[in-house]
C-alpha positions in Angstrom: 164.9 221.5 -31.2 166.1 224.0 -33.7 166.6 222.2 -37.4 169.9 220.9 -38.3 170.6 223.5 -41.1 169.7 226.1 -38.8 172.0 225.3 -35.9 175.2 227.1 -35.6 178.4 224.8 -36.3 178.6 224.2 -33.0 175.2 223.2 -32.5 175.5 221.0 -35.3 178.6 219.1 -33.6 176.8 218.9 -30.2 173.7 217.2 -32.4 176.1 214.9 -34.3 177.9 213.8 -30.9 174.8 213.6 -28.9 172.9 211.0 -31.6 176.9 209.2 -31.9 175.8 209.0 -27.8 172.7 207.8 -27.6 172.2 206.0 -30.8 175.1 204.7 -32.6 177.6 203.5 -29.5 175.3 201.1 -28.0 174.9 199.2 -31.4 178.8 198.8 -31.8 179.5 198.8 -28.1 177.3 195.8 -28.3 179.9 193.7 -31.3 182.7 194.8 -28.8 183.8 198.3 -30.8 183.4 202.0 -30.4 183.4 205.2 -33.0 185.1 209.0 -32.3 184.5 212.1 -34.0 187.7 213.1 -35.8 186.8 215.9 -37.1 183.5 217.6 -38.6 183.4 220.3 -41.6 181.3 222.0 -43.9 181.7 221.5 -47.0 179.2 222.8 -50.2 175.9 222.4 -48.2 177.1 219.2 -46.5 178.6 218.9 -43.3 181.2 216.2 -43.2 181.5 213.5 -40.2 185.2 212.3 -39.9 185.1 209.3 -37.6 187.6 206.3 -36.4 186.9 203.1 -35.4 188.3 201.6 -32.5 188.0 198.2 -30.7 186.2 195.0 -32.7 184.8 197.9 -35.3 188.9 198.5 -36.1 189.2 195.3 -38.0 185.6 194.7 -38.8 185.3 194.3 -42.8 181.7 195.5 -42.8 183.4 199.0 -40.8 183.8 200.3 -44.4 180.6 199.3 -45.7 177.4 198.6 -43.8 178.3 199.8 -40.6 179.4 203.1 -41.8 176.0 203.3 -43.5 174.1 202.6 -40.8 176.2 205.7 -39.0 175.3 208.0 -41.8 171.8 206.8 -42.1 171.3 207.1 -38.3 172.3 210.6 -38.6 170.5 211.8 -41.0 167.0 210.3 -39.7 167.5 211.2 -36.1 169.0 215.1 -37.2 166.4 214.7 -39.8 168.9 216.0 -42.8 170.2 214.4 -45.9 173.4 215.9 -46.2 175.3 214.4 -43.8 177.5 212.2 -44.8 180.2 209.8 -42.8 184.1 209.1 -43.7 186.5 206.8 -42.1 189.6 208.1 -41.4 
């Protein structure tokens, strides 16, 4: 697999949704919610994740804090880059 700062911007979102797949759905599937991909850009050597909460994850107060960290963090171990970073929208 190519590395994440080498991969076209297309690549990159295939990566992104691919780990969002595999990694990150079953944990929230598993409290009863579910996260989309908004949007992605590129933004000063960072590429920008827009996602939105739906289902249990909607209302969840932790949404904001500890889950979306545990998004971002997931992300960046598993595309093995530190500047990625997550927004709620």
């Amino acid at each position: 697999m190519k590395k994440f700062e080498e991969m076209s911007f297309k690549e990159k979102i295939e990566a992104i949704e691919e780990v969002l797949k595999k990694d990150i759905m079953p944990m929230l599937a598993f409290d009863g919610g579910y996260a989309e991909i908004v949007d992605v850009r590129e933004s000063n050597g960072e590429t920008h994740v827009y996602i939105r909460y739906g289902g249990a994850c909607a209302a969840c107060s932790s949404a904001g804090g500890a889950t979306l960290f545990a998004i971002e963090e997931t992300l960046r171990k598993r595309l093995e880059n530190d500047k990625i970073r997550v927004f709620p929208v």
